[in-house]
C-alpha positions as CSV (number, residue, x, y, z in Angstrom):
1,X,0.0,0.0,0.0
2,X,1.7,3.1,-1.1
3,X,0.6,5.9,1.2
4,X,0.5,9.4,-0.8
5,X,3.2,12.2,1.3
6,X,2.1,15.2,-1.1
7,X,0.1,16.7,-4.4
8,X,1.6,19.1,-6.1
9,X,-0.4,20.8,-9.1
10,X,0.9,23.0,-12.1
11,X,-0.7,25.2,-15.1
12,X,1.2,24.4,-18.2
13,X,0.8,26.7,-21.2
14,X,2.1,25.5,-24.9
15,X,2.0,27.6,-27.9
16,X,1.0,25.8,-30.9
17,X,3.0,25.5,-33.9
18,X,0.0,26.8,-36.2
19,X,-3.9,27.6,-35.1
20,X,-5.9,25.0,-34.6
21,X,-9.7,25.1,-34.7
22,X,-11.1,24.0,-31.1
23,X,-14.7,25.2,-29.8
24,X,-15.3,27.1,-33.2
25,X,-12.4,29.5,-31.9
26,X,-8.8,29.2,-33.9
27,X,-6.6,28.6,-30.9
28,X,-2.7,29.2,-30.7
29,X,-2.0,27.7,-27.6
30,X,-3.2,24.5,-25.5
31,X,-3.9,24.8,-21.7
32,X,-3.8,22.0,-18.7
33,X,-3.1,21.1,-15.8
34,X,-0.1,18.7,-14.5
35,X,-0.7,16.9,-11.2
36,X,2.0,15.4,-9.4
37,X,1.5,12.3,-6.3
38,X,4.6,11.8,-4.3
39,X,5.8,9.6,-2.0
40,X,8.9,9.7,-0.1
41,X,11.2,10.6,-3.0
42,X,9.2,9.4,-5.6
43,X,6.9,11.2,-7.8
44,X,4.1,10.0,-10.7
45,X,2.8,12.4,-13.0
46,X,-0.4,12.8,-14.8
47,X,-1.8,15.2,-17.3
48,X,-5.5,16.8,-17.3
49,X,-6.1,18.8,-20.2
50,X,-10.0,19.2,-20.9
51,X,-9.9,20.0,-24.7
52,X,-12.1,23.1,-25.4
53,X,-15.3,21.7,-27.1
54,X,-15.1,18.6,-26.8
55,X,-15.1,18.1,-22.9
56,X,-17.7,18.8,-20.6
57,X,-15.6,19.8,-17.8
58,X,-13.6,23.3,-18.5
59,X,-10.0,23.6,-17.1
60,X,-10.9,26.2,-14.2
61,X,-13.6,23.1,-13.5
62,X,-11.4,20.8,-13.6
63,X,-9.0,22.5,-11.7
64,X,-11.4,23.2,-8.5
65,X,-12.3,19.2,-8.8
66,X,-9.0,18.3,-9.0
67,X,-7.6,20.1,-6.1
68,X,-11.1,18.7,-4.0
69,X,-10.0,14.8,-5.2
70,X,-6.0,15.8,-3.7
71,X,-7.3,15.7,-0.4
72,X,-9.5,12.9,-0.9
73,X,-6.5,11.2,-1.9
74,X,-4.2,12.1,1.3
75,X,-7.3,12.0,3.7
76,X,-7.2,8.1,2.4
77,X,-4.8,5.2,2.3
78,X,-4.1,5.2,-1.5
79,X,-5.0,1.3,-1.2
80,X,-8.2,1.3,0.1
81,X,-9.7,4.4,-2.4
82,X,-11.7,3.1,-4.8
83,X,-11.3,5.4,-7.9
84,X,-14.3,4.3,-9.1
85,X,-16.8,5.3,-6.7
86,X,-15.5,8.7,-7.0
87,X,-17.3,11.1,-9.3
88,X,-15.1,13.3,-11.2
89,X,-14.6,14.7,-14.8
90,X,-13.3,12.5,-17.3
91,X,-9.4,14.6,-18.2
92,X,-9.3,14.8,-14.1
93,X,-9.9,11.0,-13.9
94,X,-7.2,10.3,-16.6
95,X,-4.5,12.7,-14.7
96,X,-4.9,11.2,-11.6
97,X,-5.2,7.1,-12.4
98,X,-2.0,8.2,-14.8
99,X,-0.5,9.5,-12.3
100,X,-1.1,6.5,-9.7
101,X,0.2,4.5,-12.2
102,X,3.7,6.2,-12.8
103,X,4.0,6.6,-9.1
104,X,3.3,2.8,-8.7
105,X,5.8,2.3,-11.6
106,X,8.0,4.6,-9.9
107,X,8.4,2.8,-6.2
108,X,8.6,-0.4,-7.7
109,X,12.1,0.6,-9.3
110,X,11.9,-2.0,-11.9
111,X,14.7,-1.9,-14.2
112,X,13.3,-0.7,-17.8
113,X,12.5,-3.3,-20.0
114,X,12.7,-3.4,-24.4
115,X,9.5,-1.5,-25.0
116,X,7.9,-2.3,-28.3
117,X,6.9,0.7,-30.9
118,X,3.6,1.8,-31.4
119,X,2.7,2.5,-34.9
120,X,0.7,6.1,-35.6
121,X,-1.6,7.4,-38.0
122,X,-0.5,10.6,-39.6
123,X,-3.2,13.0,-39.3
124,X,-3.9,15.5,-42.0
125,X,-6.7,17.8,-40.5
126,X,-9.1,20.7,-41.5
127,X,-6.8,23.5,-40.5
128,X,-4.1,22.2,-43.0
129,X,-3.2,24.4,-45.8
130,X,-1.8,22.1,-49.2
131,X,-3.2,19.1,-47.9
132,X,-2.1,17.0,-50.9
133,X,1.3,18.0,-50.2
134,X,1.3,16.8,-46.5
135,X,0.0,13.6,-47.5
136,X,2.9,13.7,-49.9
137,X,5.4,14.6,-46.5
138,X,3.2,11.7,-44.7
139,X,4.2,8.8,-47.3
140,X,7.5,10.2,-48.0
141,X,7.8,9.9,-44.0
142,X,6.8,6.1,-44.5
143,X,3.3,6.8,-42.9
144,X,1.3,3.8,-44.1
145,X,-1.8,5.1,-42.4
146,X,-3.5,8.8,-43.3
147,X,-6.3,10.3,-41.0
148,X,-8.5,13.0,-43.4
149,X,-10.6,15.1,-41.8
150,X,-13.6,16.3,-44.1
151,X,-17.3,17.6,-43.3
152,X,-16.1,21.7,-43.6
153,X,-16.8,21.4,-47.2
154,X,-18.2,20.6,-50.3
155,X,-19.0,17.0,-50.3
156,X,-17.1,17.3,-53.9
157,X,-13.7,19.0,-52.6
158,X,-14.0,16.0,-50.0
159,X,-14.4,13.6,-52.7
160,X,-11.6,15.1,-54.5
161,X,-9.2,15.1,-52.0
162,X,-9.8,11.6,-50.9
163,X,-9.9,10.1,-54.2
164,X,-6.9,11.9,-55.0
165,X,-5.1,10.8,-51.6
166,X,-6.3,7.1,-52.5
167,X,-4.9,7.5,-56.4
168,X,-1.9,9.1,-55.5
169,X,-0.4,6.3,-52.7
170,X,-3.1,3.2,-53.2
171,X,-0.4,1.7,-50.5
172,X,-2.0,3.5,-48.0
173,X,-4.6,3.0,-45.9
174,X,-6.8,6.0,-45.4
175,X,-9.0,6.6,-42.6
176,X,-12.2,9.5,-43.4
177,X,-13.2,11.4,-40.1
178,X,-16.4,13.0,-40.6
179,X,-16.8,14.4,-36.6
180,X,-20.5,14.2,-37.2
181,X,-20.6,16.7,-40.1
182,X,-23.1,15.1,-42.5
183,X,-27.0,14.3,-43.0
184,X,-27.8,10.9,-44.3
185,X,-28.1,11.9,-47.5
186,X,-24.8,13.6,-48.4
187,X,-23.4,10.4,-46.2
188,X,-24.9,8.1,-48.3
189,X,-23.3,9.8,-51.2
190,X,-20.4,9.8,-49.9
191,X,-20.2,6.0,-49.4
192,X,-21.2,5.6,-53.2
193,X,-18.9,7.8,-54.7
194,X,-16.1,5.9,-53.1
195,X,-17.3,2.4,-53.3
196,X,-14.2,1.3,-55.2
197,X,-11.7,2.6,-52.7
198,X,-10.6,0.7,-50.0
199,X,-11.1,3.2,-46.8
200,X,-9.7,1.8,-43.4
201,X,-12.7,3.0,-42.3
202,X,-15.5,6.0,-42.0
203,X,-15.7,7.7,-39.2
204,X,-18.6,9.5,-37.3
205,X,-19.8,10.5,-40.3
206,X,-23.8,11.6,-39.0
207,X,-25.3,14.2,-37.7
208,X,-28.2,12.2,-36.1
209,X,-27.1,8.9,-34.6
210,X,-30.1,7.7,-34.9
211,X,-29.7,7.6,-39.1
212,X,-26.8,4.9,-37.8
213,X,-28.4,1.8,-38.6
214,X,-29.9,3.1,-42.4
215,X,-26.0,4.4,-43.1
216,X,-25.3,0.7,-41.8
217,X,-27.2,-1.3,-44.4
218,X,-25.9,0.6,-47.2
219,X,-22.5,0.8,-46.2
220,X,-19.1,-1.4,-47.9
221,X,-17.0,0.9,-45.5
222,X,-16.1,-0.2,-41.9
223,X,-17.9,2.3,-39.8
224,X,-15.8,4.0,-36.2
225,X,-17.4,5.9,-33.4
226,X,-16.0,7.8,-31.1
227,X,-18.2,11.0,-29.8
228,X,-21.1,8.5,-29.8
229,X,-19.3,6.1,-27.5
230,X,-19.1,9.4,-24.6
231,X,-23.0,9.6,-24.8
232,X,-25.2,7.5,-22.1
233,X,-27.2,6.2,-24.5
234,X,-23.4,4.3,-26.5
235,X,-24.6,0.6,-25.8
236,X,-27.5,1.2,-28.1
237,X,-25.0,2.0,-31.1
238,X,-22.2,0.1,-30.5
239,X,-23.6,-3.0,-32.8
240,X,-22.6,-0.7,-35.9
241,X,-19.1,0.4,-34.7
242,X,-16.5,-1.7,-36.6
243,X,-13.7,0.5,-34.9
244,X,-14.1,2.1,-31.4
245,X,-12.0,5.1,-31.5
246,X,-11.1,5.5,-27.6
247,X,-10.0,9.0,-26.0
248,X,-9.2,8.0,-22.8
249,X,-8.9,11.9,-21.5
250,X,-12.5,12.8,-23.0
251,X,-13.5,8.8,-22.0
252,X,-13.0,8.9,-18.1
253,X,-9.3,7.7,-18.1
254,X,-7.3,4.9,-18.5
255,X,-9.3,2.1,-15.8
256,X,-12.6,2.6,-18.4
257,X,-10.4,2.9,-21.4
258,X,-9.0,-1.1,-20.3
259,X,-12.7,-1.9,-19.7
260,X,-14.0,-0.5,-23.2
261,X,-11.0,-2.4,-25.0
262,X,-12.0,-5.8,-23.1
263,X,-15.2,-5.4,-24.2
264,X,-14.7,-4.4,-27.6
265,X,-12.3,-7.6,-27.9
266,X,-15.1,-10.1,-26.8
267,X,-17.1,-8.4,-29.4
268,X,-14.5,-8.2,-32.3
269,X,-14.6,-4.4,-32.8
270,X,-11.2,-2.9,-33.2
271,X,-10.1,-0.3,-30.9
272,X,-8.0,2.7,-31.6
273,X,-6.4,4.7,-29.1
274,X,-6.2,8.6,-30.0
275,X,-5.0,11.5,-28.3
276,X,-6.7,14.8,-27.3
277,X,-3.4,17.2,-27.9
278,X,-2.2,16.2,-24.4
279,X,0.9,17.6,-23.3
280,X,4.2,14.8,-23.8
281,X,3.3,13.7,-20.2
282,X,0.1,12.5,-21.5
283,X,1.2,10.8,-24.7
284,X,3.3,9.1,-22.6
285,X,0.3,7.2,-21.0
286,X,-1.3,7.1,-24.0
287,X,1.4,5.0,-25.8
288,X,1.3,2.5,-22.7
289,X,-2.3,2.2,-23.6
290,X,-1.9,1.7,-27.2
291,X,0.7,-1.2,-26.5
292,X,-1.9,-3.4,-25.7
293,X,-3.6,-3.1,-28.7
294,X,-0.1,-3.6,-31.0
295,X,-1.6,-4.7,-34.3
296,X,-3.1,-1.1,-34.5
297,X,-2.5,2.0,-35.9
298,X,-2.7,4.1,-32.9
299,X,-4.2,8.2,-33.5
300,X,-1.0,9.6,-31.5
301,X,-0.1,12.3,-34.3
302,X,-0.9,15.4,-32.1
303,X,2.4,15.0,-29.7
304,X,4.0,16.7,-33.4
305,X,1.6,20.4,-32.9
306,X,3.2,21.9,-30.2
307,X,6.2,24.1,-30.8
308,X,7.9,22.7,-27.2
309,X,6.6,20.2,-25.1
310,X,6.8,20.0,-21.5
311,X,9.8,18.5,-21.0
312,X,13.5,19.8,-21.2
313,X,14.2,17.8,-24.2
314,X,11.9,16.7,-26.7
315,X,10.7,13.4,-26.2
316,X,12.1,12.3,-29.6
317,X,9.0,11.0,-31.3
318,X,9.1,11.0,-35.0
319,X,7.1,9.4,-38.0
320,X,4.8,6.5,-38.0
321,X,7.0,4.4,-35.2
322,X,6.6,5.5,-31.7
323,X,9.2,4.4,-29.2
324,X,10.2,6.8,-25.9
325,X,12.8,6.2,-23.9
326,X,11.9,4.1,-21.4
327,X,9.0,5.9,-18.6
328,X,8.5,8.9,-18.0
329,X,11.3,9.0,-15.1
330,X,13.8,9.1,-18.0
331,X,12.7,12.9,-18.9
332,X,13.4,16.1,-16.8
333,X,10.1,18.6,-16.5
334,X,10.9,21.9,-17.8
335,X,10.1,23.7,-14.4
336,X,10.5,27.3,-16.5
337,X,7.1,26.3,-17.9
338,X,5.1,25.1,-15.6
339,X,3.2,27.2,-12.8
340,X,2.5,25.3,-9.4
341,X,-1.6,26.4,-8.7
342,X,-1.6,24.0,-5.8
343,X,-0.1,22.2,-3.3
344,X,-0.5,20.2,-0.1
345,X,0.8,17.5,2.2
346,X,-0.7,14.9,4.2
């Protein structure tokens, strides 16, 4: 039983290398929150950054719950607190069971063992400008896997670009992400206009969920879901999800992540892992997550957007293969960037 000495939490702050489009705002910098558990002299990290939009809980909200869970944790023996009969956002969940995880990691002083690589999509999003020419970078960069984002316009500019992605490198699998952009109709067209191309799969491509099981019958693509999976109502469309794209910061953390990948295994749906443009102490987690799911192509591309991470040096992550060195004890925080908001001991 690992009793918890201190929490210690910090504001990072990480300019972007170009705007990205979060909450209908272009945003040039990403926001969270670093909490670290120590005991004795050893520390685990975990990373809660709410993405604007997307999760419920803002990061002054998940700020005031995180500092309320801290003393939860040192009023209790870390042993005997059951993380899941505690209600909290889901980013705060995923900083806090990441960071009980490096801290358990941390006092058991295991020597580092060979650590296999992870392979990664390459994303190409809405934002980018000469998108054909970063899929061009992608391949070149031995990327066998391309993300598209589409629904922000013309259903014939998206048609064009993927056809063109699919007649250019027809080695490469291309995954469509529609984030929920289309009606049924234009959906439906969208599946017959690219009936001879071999799509990894579509994803979220509906603006009513409920139009699921019509897109279903008329579909040759495998279908993914992954802002349908969040929703209370997810059991009653996971029958059409081929691929279960998992968020484990916007999903309630990495305990339900395990649970949603067991399950999705018993029902032979695939499971991606995919990131939330968390800071490098979060894609750290991540990769341990996408490691037990290694004949995937993980959605890990983001740790590339941010012009410095939060670490001294970068964590060396490049191209379709990702491999860190060793845990997360092997980097040095870059204190000169992070701000401590709060801070007690037991």
């Amino acid at each position: 039983m690992i009793i918890i000495d201190s929490v210690n939490i910090y504001r990072y702050h990480l300019q972007l290398t170009s705007p990205i489009a979060w909450d209908r705002q272009a945003r040039t910098h990403r926001e969270g929150l670093l909490v670290c558990l120590s005991h004795g002299d050893d520390s685990g990290w975990g990373d809660i950054a709410p993405l604007p939009g997307f999760s419920a809980e803002s990061l002054t909200e998940a700020q005031a719950r995180a500092e309320v869970f801290a003393r939860e944790i040192l009023e209790s023996p870390l042993g005997t607190l059951d993380l899941n009969a505690v209600k909290i956002p889901p980013s705060v969940r995923f900083g806090f069971e990441l960071a009980l995880y490096n801290l358990n990691a941390a006092t058991r002083k295991q020597s580092p063992k060979e650590t296999s690589t992870i392979a990664c999509c390459g994303l190409i999003g809405h934002q980018d400008n000469q998108r054909i020419h970063l899929a061009h970078s992608l391949v070149n960069s031995d990327y066998r896997t391309i993300k598209l984002k589409v629904g922000r316009q013309s259903l014939e500019e998206d048609l064009n670009l993927v056809h063109t992605i699919c007649g250019k490198y027809p080695a490469v699998e291309v995954r469509v992400d529609a984030n929920r952009s289309w009606s049924i109709k234009t959906a439906k067209k969208f599946v017959r206009a690219t009936q001879n191309l071999k799509l990894d799969y579509l994803e979220e491509p509906l603006k009513d969920k409920t139009e699921l099981m019509e897109l279903a019958r008329n579909c040759n693509i495998p279908l993914a879901l992954d802002e349908t999976l969040r929703e209370q109502d997810a059991e009653e469309y996971l029958k059409f999800a081929d691929v279960r794209v998992l968020k484990p910061t916007l999903a309630g953390g990495i305990y339900t992540t395990l649970a949603h990948i067991e399950q999705a295994l018993q029902e032979n749906a695939r499971c991606i892992i995919s990131s939330s443009y968390e800071s490098g102490v979060g894609i750290l987690g991540l990769i341990e997550l996408a490691r037990k799911l290694p004949e995937e192509i993980h959605g890990l591309d983001t740790h590339k957007v941010f012009e410095r991470d939060v670490f001294r040096a970068p964590l060396q992550l490049s191209g379709p293969k990702l491999q860190p060195e060793g845990s997360i004890e092997n980097y040095n925080l870059d204190q000169s960037i992070l701000r401590r908001v709060w801070h007690t001991k037991a």
